[in-house]
Residue, then its C-alpha position, 0 to 999 in steps of 0.5 A: x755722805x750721799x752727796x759726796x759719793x754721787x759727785x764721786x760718780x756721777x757728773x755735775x749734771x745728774x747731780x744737780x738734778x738729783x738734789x732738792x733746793x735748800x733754804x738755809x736759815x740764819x737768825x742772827x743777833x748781835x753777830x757783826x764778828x761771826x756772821x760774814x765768816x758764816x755766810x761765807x762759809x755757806x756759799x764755799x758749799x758746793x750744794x747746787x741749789x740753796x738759798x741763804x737767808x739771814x734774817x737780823x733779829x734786831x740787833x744793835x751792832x753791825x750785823x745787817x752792814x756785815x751781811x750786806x757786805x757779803x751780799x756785794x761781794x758775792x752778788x752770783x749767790x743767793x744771799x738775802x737779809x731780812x730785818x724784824x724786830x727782835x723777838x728772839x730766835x724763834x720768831x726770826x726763825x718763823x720770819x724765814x721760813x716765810x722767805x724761804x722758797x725750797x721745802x728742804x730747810x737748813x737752820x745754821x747759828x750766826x757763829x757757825x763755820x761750815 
């Protein structure tokens, strides 16, 4: 909401200053039909500074191609993958926040449509 009406009245400058980086976390496992539409969702965002980091928890499937897919559709934004090991949720979680650059974290599900 605060977003929203900044940019109403304000210009794009003073809001991108005005915004801290955000890192946002995507563990994901066995989402090869969710995840492109997820991370595509993120980047339509128009925050001004944030990360994207999916981080594939082992999955079986095409999960880490799908990402990868993105990654070179959209070579501008800031979309990383990391692959671990599956440990569950909470552990790829504890992976990213070690990626992540920004203090501000976003946690989104892999079948999650912003």
């Amino acid at each position: 909401i605060i977003f929203s009406k900044l940019r109403a009245t304000q210009s794009p400058s003073i809001i991108t200053a005005a915004h801290p980086g955000v890192s946002i976390l995507i563990p994901a496992y066995n989402e090869q039909e969710n995840i492109a539409a997820t991370v595509e969702s993120v980047i339509r965002t128009s925050y001004p500074r944030r990360e994207i980091i999916v981080i594939d928890d082992g999955s079986k499937d095409n999960t880490s191609a799908e990402v990868e897919g993105v990654i070179r559709a959209y070579p501008n934004d800031q979309v990383r993958l990391v692959r671990v090991e599956n440990g569950g949720k909470a552990k790829a979680l504890n992976v990213g926040l070690e990626h992540a650059q920004y203090d501000l974290i976003v946690v989104l599900d892999a079948d999650a449509v912003l």
